[in-house]
N, C-alpha and C positions, 0 to 999 in steps of 0.2 A: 457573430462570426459563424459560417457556416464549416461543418466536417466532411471532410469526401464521404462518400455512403461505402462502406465494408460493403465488399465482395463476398458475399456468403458461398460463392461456390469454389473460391478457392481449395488448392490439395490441402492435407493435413498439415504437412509439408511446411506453408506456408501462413498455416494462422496463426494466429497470436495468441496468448498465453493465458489472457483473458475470454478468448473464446470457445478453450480447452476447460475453463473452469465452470463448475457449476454455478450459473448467475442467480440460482433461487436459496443458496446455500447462507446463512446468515450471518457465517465472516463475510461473503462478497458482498453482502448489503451493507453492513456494519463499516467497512474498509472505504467504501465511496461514500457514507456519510459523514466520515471524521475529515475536517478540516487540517491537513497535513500539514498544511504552509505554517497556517498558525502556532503550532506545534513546534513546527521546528524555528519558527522566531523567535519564540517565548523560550526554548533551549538551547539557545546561541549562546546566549551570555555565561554560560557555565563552562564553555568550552575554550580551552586556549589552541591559539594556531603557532604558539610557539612550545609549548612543552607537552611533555607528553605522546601516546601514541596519537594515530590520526584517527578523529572518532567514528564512530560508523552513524549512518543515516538513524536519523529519528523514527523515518516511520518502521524500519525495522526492528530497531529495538520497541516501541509501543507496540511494536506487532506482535511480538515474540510474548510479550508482557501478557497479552489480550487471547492469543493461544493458551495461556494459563489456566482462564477463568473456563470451570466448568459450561458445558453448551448451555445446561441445562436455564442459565442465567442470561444469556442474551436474547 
């Protein structure tokens, strides 16, 4: 499947939030290499949809998690 080609010339205005980030930065490499999906199928089953508050996204919380670890480590 192909992707539209980003319009590099777009305003500031208008880019995306990933093109505002530093892409050499290594959370942003680190973030596009973890398999999200996976993650959050494997952490379904712990969650109920009937009690409880309502949970928040996986990859936030692993993210938040992974912000923890010293840079000096990844």
């Amino acid at each position: 499947m192909f992707s539209k080609e980003k319009n590099r010339d777009q305003n500031f205005l208008f880019s995306t939030l990933e093109d505002q980030l530093d892409q050499q930065h290594p959370l942003f490499k680190l973030a596009n290499k973890i398999d999200w999906q996976s993650l959050e199928d494997s952490f379904k089953v712990l969650y109920s949809k009937r009690k409880g508050r309502p949970s928040k996204p996986i990859r936030l919380m692993c993210g938040l998690l992974i912000l923890k670890i010293p840079e000096k480590y990844l």
